[in-house]
N, C-alpha and C positions, 0 to 999 in steps of 0.2 A: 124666739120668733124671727130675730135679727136674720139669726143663723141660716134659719131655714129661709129666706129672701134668696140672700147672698149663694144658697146650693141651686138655688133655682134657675137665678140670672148665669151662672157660670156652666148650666147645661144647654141652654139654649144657643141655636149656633146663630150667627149672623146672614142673613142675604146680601150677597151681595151681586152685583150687575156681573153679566153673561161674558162682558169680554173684563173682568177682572181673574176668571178662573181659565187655566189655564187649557184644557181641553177645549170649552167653549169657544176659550178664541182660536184655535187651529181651525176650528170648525167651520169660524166664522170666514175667517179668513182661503182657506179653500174652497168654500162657499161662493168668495166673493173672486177669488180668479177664475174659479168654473162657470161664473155669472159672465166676466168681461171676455173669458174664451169666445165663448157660444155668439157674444156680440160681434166681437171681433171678426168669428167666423162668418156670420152673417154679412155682414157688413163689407166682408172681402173678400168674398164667395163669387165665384163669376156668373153672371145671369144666363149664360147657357147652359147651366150644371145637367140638366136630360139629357142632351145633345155627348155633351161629352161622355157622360156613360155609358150611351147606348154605345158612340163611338169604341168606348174600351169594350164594348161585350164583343162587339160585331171583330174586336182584334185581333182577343183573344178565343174565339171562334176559330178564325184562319188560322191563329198560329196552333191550335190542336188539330186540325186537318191538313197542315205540311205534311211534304212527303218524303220522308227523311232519305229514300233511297234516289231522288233528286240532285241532278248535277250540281243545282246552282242555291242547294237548301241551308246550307250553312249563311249564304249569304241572303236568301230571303228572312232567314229565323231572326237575323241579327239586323235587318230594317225594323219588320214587325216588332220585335224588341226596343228597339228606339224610337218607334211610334207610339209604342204604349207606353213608354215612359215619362214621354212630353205630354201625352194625355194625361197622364194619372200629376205627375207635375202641375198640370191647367187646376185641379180639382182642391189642392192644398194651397192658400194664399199665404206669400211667406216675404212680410210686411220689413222683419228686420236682415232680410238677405245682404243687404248691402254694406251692415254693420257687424254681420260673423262671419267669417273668413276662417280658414282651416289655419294652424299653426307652418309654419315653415321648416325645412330645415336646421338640422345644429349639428356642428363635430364635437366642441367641449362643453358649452355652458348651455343648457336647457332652453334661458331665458332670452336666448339668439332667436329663439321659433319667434319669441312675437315684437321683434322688430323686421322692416323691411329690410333689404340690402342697402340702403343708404344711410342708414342705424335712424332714420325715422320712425317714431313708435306706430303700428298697426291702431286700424280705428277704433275696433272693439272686437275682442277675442274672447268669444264666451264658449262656443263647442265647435270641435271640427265636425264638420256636415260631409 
C-alpha cells in the first residue's frame, strides 16, 4: 500500500504561481509594458489630436491634386511634405528624444560613434532615429 502512495504523489504535478513559469511571465510582463504604453500615450498625446488629423487629410489631399506639369511643383511637393511631417511628428509624443541621439561618426574604432568630439561620453545611445 506504501508503494502505491508514494506512485501516486510522484504523478501529481505541482501548481505553481503564474509568474514562476516561464511563458506566463513573458506574458505577463508584455502585458505590463503594452499597459504603461497605452498610458503613456495617453497621457502625452496632444489635446488637439482631431485638429491635427484632419489637418494631415486636408495635406495630403493637396499634395495628390499637385500639378506635376507645374513650374514651381517640385518645390510646392517638398513644403507640403514638410508640412506633413511636422504634423504627423505633432501626433507621436516622444518623451525620451533628448536622451537617443543617433551614433556619430568613426574612421577605426566603432566605439568613437558614441563619444562626442571632446571624448565626453554621449548621454544615452539606445537607437539611431
Amino acid at each position: 500500500m506504501a508503494q502505491a502512495d508514494s506512485d501516486a504523489d510522484s504523478n501529481t504535478t505541482k501548481v505553481r504561481a503564474w509568474y514562476q513559469h516561464e511563458d506566463y511571465l513573458s506574458i505577463g510582463i508584455a502585458f505590463f509594458f503594452l499597459i504603461t504604453g497605452a498610458i503613456g500615450w495617453l497621457i502625452l498625446s496632444p489635446d488637439n489630436f482631431a485638429e491635427i488629423q484632419a489637418d494631415i487629410k486636408v495635406n495630403k489631399q493637396l499634395l495628390a491634386k499637385l500639378d506635376p506639369s507645374a513650374d514651381d511643383f517640385e518645390a510646392q511637393e517638398k513644403k507640403l511634405n514638410e508640412d506633413l511631417a511636422k504634423l504627423e511628428g505633432k501626433l507621436s509624443p516622444k518623451p525620451l528624444k533628448d536622451w537617443i541621439v543617433k551614433p556619430e561618426k568613426w574612421d577605426s574604432n566603432p566605439l568613437d560613434a558614441f563619444y562626442s568630439g571632446k571624448g565626453a561620453s554621449r548621454s544615452l545611445i539606445l537607437v539611431g532615429m
